[in-house]
C-alpha positions as CSV (number, residue, x, y, z in Angstrom):
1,X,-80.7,-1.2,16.3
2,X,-77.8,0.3,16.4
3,X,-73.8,-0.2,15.1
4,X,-71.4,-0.9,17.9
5,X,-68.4,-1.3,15.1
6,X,-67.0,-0.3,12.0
7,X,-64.5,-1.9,10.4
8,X,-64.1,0.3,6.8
9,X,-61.0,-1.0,3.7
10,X,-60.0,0.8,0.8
11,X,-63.2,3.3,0.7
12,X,-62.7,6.5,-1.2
13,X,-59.4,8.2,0.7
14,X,-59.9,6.0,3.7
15,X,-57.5,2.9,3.2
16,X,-58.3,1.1,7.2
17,X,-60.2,2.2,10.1
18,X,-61.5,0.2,12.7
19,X,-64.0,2.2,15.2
20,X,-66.3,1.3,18.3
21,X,-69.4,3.5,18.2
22,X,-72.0,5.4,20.9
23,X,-75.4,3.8,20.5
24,X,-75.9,7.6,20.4
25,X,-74.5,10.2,18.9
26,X,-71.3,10.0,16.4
27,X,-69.6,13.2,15.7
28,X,-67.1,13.1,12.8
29,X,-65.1,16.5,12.6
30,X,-62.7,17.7,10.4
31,X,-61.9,20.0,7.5
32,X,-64.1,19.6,3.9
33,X,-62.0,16.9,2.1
34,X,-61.0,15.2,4.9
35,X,-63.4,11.6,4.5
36,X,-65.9,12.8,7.0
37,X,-68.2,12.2,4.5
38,X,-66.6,9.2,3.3
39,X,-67.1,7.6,6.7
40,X,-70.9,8.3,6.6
41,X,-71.0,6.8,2.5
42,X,-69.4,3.5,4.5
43,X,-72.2,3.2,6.5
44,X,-75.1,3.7,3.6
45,X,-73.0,1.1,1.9
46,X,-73.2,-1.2,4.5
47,X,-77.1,-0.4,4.7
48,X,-77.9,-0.3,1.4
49,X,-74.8,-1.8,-1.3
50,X,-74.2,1.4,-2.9
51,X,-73.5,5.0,-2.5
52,X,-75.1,8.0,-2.0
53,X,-72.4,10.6,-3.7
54,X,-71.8,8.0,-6.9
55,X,-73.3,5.3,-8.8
56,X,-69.9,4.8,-9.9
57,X,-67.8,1.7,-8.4
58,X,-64.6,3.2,-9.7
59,X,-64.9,6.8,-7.7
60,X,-65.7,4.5,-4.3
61,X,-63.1,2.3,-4.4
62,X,-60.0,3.6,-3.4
63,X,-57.7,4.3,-6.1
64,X,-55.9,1.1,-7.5
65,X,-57.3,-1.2,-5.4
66,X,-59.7,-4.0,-6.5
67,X,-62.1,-3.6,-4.3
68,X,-63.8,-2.3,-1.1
69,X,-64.7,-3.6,2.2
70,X,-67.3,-2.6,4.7
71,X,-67.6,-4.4,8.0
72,X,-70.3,-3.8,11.1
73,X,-71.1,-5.2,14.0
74,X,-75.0,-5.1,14.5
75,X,-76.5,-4.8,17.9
76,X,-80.0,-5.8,17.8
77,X,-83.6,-5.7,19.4
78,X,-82.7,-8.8,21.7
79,X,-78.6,-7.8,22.8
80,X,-76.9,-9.7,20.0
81,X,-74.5,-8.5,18.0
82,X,-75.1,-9.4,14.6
83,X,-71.7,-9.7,11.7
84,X,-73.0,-7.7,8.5
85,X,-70.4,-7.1,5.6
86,X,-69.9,-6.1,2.3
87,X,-67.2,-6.3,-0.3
88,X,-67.8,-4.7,-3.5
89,X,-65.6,-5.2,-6.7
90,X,-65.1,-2.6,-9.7
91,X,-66.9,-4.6,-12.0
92,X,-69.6,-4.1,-9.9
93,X,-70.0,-8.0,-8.6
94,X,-70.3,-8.0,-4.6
95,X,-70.2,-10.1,-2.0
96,X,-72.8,-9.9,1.1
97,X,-72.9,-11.7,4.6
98,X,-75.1,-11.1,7.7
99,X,-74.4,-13.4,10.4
100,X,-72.7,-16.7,9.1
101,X,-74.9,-16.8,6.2
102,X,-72.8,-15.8,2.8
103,X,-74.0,-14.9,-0.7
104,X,-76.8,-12.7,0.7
105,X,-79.0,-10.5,-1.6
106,X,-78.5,-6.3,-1.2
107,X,-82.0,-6.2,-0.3
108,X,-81.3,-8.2,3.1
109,X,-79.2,-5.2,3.9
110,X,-81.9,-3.0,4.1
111,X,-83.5,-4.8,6.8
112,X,-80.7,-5.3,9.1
113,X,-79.5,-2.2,8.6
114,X,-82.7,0.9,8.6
115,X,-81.2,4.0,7.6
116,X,-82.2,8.0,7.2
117,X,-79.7,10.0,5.2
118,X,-80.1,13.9,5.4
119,X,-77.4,15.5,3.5
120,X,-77.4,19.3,2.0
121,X,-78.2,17.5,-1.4
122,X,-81.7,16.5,0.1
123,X,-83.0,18.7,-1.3
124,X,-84.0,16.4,-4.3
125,X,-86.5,14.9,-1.9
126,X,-88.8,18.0,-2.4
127,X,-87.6,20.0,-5.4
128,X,-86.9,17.3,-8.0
129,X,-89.1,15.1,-9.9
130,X,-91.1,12.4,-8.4
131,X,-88.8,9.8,-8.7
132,X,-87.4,10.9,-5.1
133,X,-90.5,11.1,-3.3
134,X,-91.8,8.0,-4.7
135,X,-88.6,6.4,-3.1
136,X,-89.2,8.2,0.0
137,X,-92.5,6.2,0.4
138,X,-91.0,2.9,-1.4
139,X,-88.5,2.6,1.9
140,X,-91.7,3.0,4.6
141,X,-93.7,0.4,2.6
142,X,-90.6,-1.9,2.2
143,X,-90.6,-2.0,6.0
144,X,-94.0,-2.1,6.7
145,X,-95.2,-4.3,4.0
146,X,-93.5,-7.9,3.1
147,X,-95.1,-8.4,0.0
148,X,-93.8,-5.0,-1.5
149,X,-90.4,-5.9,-2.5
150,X,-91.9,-8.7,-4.7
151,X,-94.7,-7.1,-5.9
152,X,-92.7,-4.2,-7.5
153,X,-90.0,-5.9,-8.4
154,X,-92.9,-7.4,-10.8
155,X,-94.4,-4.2,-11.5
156,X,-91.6,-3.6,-13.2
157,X,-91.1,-6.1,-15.4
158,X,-94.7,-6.5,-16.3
159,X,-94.5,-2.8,-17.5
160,X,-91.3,-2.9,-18.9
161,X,-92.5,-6.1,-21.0
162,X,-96.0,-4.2,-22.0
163,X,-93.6,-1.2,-23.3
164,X,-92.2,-3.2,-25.4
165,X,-94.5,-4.9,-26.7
166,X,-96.7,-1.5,-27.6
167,X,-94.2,-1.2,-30.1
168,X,-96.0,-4.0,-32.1
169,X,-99.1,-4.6,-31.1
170,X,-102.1,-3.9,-33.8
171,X,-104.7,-3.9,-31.7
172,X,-105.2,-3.9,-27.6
173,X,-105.7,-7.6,-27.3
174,X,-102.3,-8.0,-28.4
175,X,-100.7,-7.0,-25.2
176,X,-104.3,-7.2,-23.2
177,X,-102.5,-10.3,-21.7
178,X,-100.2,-8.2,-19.6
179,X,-102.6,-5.7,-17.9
180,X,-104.7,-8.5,-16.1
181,X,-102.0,-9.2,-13.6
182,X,-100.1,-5.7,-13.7
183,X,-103.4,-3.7,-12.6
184,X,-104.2,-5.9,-9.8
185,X,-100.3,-5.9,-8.4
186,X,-100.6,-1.7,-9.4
187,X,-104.1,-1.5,-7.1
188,X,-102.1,-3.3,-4.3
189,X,-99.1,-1.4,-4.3
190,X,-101.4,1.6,-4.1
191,X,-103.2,0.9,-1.1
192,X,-100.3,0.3,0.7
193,X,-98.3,3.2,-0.4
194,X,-102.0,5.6,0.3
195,X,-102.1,4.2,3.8
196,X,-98.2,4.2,4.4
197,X,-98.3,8.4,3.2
198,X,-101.5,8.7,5.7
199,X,-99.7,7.2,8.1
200,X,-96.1,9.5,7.7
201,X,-97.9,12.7,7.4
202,X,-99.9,12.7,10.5
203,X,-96.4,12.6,11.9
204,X,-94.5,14.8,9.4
205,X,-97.7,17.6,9.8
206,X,-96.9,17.5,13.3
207,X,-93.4,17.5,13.4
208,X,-93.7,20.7,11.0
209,X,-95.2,22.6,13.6
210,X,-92.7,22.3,15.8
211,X,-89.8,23.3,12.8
212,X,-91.9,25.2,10.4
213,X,-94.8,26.8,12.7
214,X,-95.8,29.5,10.2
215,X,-96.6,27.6,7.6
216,X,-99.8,25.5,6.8
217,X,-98.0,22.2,4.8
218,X,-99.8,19.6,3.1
219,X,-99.6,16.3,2.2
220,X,-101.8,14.4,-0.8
221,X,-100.6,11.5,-2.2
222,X,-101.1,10.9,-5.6
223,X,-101.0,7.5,-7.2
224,X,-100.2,7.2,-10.8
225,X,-103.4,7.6,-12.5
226,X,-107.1,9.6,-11.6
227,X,-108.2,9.0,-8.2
228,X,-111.2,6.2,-8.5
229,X,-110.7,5.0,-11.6
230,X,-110.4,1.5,-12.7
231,X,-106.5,0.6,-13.6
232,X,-107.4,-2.1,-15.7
233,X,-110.1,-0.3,-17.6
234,X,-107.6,2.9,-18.0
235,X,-105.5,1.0,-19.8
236,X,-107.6,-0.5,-22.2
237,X,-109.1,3.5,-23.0
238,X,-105.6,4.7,-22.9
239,X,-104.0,2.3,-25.4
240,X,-103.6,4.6,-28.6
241,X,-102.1,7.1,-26.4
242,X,-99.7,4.6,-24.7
243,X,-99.1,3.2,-28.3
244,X,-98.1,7.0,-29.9
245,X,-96.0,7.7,-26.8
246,X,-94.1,4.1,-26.6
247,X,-94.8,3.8,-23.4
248,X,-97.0,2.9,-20.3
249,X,-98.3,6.5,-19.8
250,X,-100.1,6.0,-16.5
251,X,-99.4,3.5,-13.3
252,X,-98.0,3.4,-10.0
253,X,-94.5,3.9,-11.9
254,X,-95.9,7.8,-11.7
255,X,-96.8,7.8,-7.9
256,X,-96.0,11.2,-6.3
257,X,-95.8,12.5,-3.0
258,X,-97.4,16.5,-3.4
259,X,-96.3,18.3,-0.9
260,X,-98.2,22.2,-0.7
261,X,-98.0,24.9,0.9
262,X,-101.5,26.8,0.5
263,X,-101.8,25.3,-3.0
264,X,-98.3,25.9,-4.0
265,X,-95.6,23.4,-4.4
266,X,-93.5,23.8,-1.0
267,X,-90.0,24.4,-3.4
268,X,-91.7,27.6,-4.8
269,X,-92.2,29.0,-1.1
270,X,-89.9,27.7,1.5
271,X,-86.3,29.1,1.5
272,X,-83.3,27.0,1.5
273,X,-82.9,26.3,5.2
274,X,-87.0,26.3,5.7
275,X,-86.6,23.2,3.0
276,X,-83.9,21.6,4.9
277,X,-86.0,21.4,8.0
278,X,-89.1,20.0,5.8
279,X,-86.8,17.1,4.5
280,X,-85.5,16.8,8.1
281,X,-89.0,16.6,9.3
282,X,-89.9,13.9,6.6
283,X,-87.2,11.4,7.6
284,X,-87.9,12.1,11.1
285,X,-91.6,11.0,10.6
286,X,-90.7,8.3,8.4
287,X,-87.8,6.7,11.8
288,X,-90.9,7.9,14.3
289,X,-93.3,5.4,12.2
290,X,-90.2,2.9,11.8
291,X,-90.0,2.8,14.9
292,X,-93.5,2.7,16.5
293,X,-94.2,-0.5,13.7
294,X,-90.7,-2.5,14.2
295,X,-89.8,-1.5,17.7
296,X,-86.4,-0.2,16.8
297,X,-85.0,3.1,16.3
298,X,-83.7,4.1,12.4
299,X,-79.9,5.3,12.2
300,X,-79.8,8.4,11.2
301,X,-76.6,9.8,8.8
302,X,-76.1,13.2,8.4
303,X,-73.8,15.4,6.6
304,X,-73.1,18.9,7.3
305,X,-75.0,19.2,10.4
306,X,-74.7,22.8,10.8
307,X,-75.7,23.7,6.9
308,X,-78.6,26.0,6.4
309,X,-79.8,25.8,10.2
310,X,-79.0,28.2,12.6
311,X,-78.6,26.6,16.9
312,X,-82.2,27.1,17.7
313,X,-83.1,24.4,15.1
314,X,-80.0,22.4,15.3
315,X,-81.2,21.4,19.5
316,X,-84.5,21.0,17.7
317,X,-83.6,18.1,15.7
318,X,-80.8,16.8,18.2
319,X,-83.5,16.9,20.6
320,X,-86.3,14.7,18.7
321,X,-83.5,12.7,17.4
322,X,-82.7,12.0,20.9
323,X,-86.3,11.6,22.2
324,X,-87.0,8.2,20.1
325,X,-83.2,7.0,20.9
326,X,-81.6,6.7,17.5
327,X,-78.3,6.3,16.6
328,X,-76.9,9.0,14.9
329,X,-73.5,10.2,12.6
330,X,-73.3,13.7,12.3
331,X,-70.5,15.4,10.1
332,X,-69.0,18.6,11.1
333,X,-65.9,21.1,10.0
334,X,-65.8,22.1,13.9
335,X,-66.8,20.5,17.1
336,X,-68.1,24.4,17.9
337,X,-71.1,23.0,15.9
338,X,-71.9,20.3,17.7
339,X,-70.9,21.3,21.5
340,X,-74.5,21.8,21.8
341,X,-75.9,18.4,21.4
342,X,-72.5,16.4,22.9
343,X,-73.1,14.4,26.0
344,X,-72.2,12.1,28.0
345,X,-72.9,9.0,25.6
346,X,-71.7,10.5,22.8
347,X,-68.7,10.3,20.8
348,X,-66.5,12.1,18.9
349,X,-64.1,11.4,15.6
350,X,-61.5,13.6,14.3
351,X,-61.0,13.1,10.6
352,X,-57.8,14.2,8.4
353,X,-56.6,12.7,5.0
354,X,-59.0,9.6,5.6
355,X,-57.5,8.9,9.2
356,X,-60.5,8.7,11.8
357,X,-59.5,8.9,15.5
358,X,-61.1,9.5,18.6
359,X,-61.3,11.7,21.0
């Protein structure tokens, strides 16, 4: 899977460009400021309907313009090159196509379009709450599993409706009617997200070796409520509790992905560029699995290639990166960064004040 085109309108500074890519590396270079960045947003637009810098449609689309346009051209498993697009208004509304098939939902996107971001803001992934890690395994069970999407999306709603209806309930049978069908969706999504972290950290524990060899990091998943106990019977017990709080205390709305070093949570012992490499060895793990299930390599975007990682650890990850044959945009001030890691298939972008050319 990789992009062979990208056709980007009215996008933050960048009002047109129209580039063909390497099914290798992509190496956009220029100054901070310059739409580097901006170029690598298009594409996790295109992957996934929104940004990664904003949740804000008015700060992505260019100023005074009604709305944004991102266009690709697909290559996949079997040679064909697939039409994806997106426009995107201000009120938020959008417009999706893949192939000839219009009014597409965001979530197709995803499919078409696997992506791994790493960015010197990932961070997050390890040192804020679980929220991030929880989506870290969300996107591997998305891909692995295709009952997940469904059976979240009602996860959701079932809770959200229970939370609401704690507020007046006198007594548990009131709202008994909703835990039938949310604990047996909640023991699903469970097992799929415990076998989907087994599954990533035999690779990410290995991986971490090779980028972090002096330290012993572990991996325990932890699913939203005590190990071996009955979801449905939990929330029966904990229904004063739930009631004084106002909400749904417990459930796989409180998975977590604990991540230790010798006990202690990795972000009170790894440095700033030791936690880099851990998030870099994380979404590496989670394209090797991608990869090994669908048979297709991840694209991977990433932002500041040279922040926090000195040229020994840089070949490192251009050299996995590489070895399973992903596509990859790296941002850069300087192609000194990246003359490393060029080669023959790659390419390189010069950016300034949202132009992109090559060469």
């Amino acid at each position: 899977m990789a992009l062979s085109r990208l056709v980007v309108h009215d996008f933050r500074n960048i009002e047109a460009c129209d580039i063909a890519l390497s099914s290798g590396f992509n190496f956009l270079i220029g100054p901070n400021g310059s739409g580097k960045t901006s170029v690598l947003e298009a594409i996790h637009f295109l992957g996934h309907g929104r940004s990664f810098r904003s949740a804000l449609n008015s700060r992505v689309i260019r100023h005074q313009q009604p709305h944004l346009t991102v266009h690709g051209r697909v290559k996949t498993q079997d040679g064909i090159l697939l039409p994806v697009g997106i426009q995107k208004r201000r009120d938020g509304s959008a417009d999706v196509k893949i192939g000839q098939e219009k009014g597409q939902k965001l979530v197709a996107l995803a499919k078409v379009l696997p992506l791994q971001l790493i960015t010197p803001e990932g961070f997050e992934l390890l040192t804020d709450g679980p929220k991030f890690r929880r989506a870290f395994i969300d996107w591997g069970v998305f891909h692995s599993e295709p009952g997940f999407f469904e059976a979240w999306t009602r996860v959701k709603r079932l809770t959200k409706q229970r939370n609401a209806a704690l507020k007046t309930a006198r007594h548990y049978g009131d709202i008994q009617v909703w835990d039938t069908e949310l604990a047996r969706l909640a023991e699903q999504i469970s097992a799929w997200r415990q076998a989907y972290v087994d599954a990533v950290a035999a690779r990410a524990t290995a991986l971490c070796q090779a980028f972090l060899p002096e330290f012993s990091i572990q991996f325990r998943f932890y699913q939203g409520w005590e190990r071996g106990a009955d979801y449905q019977a939990l929330l029966a017990a904990n229904f004063e509790r739930d009631q004084q709080m106002g909400y749904t205390v417990s459930g796989p709305h409180k998975a977590d992905l604990r991540i230790k070093v010798a006990g202690t949570p990795v972000d009170d012992v790894l440095s700033r560029g030791q936690l880099k490499l851990m998030v870099c060895a994380l979404r590496l793990a989670q394209g090797q699995l991608y990869s090994e299930e669908q048979g297709i390599a991840c694209i991977y975007l990433i932002d500041d290639f040279a922040s926090e990682l000195d040229s020994r650890r840089r070949a490192l990850l251009a050299s996995e990166l590489t070895r399973i044959g992903a596509q990859v945009f790296v941002s850069a001030i300087s192609a000194d960064q990246v003359a490393e890691i060029c080669d023959e298939n790659s390419k390189m972008f010069h950016v300034e004040h949202g132009k992109i050319n090559a060469g």
